[in-house]
C-alpha positions as CSV (number, residue, x, y, z in Angstrom):
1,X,15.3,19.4,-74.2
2,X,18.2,21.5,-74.2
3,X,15.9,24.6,-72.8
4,X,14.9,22.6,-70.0
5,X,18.1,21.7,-68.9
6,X,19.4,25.1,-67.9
7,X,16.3,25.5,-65.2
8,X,17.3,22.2,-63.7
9,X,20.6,23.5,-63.1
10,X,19.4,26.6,-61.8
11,X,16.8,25.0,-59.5
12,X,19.7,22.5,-58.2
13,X,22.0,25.4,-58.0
14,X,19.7,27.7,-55.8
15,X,19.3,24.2,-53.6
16,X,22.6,24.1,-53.1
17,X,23.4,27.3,-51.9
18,X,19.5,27.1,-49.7
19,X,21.4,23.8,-48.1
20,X,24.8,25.5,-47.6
21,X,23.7,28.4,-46.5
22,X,21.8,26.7,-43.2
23,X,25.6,24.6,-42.5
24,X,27.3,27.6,-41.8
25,X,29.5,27.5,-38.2
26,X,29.3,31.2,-37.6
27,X,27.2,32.0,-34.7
28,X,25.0,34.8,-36.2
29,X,22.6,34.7,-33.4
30,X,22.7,36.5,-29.9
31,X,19.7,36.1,-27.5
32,X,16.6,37.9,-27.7
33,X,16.0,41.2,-26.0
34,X,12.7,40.7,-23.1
35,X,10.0,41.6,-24.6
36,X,11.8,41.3,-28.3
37,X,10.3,39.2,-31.0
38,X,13.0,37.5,-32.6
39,X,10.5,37.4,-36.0
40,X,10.4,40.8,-36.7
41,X,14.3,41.1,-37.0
42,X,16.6,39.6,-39.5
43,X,18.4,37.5,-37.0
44,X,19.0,33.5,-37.6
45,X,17.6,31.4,-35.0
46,X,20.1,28.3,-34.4
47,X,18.6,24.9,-35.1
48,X,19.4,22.1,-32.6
49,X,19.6,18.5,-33.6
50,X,19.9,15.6,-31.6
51,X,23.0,13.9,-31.3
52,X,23.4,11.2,-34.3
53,X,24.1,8.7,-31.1
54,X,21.0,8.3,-29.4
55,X,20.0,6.0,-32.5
56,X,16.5,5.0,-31.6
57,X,16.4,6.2,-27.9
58,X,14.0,9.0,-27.5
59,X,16.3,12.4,-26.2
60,X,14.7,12.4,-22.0
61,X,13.5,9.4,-20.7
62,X,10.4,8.5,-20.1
63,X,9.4,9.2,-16.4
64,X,9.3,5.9,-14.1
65,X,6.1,4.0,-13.4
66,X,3.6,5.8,-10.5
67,X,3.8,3.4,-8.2
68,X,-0.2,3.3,-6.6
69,X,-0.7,4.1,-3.6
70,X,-3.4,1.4,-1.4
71,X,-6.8,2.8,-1.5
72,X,-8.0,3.9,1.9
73,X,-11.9,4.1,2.1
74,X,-13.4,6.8,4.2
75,X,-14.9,3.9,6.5
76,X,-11.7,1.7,6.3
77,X,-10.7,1.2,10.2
78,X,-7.5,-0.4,9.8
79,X,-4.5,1.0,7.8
80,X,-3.6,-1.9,5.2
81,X,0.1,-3.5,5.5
82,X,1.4,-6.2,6.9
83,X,2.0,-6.4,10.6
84,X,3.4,-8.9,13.0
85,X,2.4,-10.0,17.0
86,X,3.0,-13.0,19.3
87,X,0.1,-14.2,21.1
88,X,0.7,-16.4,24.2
89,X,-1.7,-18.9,25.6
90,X,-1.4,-21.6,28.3
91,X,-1.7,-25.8,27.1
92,X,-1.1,-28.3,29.5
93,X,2.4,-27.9,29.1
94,X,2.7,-24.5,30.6
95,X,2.8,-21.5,28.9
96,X,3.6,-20.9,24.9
97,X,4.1,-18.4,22.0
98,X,3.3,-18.4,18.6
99,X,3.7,-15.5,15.6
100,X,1.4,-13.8,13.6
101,X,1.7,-12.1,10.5
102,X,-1.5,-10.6,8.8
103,X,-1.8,-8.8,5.8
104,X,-5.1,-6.4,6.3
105,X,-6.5,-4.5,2.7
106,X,-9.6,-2.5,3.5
107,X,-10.2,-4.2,7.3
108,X,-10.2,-7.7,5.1
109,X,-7.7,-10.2,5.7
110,X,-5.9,-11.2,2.6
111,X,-2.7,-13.3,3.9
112,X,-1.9,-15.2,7.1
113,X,1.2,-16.6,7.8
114,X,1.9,-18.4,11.6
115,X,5.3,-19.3,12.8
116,X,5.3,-22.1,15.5
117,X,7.3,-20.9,19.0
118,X,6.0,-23.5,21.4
119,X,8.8,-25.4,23.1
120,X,7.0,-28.7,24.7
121,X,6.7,-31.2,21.6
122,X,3.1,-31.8,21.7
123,X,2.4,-27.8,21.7
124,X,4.8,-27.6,18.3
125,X,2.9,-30.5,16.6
126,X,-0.2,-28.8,17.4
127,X,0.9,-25.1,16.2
128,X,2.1,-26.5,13.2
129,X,-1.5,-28.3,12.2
130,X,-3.1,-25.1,13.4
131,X,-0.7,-23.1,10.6
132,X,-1.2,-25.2,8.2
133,X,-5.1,-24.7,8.2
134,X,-5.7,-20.8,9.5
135,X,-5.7,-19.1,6.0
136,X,-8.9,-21.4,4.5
137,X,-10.3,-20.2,7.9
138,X,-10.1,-16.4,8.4
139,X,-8.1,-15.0,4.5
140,X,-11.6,-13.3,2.7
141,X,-13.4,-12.7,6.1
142,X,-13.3,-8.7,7.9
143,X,-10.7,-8.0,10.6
144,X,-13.6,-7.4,13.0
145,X,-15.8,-10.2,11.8
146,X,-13.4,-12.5,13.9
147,X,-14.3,-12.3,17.0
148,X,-12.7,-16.4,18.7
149,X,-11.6,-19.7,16.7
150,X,-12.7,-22.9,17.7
151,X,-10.4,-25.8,16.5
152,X,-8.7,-25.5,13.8
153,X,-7.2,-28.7,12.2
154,X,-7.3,-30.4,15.4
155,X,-5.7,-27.4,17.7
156,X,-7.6,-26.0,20.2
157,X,-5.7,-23.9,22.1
158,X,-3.7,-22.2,19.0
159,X,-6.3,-20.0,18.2
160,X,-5.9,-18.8,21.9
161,X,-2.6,-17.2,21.2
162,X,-3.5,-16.4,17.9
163,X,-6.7,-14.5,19.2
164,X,-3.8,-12.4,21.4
165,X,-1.4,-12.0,18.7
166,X,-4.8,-10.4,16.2
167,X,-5.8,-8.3,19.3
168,X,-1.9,-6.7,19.1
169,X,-2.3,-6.4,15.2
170,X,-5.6,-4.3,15.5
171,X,-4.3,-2.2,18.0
172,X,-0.8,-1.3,15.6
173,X,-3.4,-1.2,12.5
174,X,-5.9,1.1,14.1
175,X,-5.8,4.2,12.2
């Protein structure tokens, strides 16, 4: 046991001096020459470590999220996005406005919103019921599928000025 002992030494001895001999703060390196390969010449190549503070953070970042871009179909007429138009029509009244904001993806409507303008009282009740109902009517159907609106919810004329404000939003949308 004795005999064996001795080797053990040795082998934790040449460890040792392996380890210590790969902590040493002299520079020995220098760059390599173009063309040079740095294997072929007895030349130590330094060792970088990342720093002990990055814990369990990976050293660069991981690039942000590709944001997708809408897909635009060869046939698509319209560009997609969200766009915005008053229509006008006349009621009994006298003349009145209301706003439009449609959301077109691939010449479809996805998203109708209508924002009441009228300023006789009878005209605003009747906006209002038209808004409430217009997206069970036209959200699913093609842009150029709609072509007049009868009554929606009770308002007759609405769709009038709607009609207008859709006419604007094609002509913006057009590609």
């Amino acid at each position: 046991m004795k005999k064996k002992t001795p080797i053990l030494v040795s082998v934790v001895a040449a460890g040792s001096m392996l380890i210590s001999g790969c902590s040493s703060t002299e520079n020995t390196s220098r760059p390599a020459e173009p063309g040079g390969d740095l294997s072929s010449k007895n030349e130590a190549v330094p060792v970088v470590s990342p720093p002990d503070s990055l814990g369990d953070k990976p050293a660069i970042p991981p690039p942000p999220p590709v944001k997708e871009l809408p897909t635009v179909k060869a046939s698509q007429k319209y560009k997609n996005g969200t766009y915005f138009a008053q229509g006008s029509y006349t009621s009994p009244a006298g003349n009145e406005t209301l706003s439009a904001e449609v959301v077109i993806e691939n010449d479809v409507i996805t998203g109708i919103s209508i924002t009441p303008e009228a300023t006789n009282e009878t005209s605003i009740k009747m906006q209002n019921f038209f808004a409430q109902d217009i997206s069970s009517v036209l959200v699913g159907k093609k842009i150029d599928d709609i072509k007049n609106i009868a009554a929606v919810n009770g308002s007759s004329l609405s769709g009038k000025g709607f009609m207008n404000a859709l006419a604007q939003i094609k002509s913006d949308a057009e590609k």
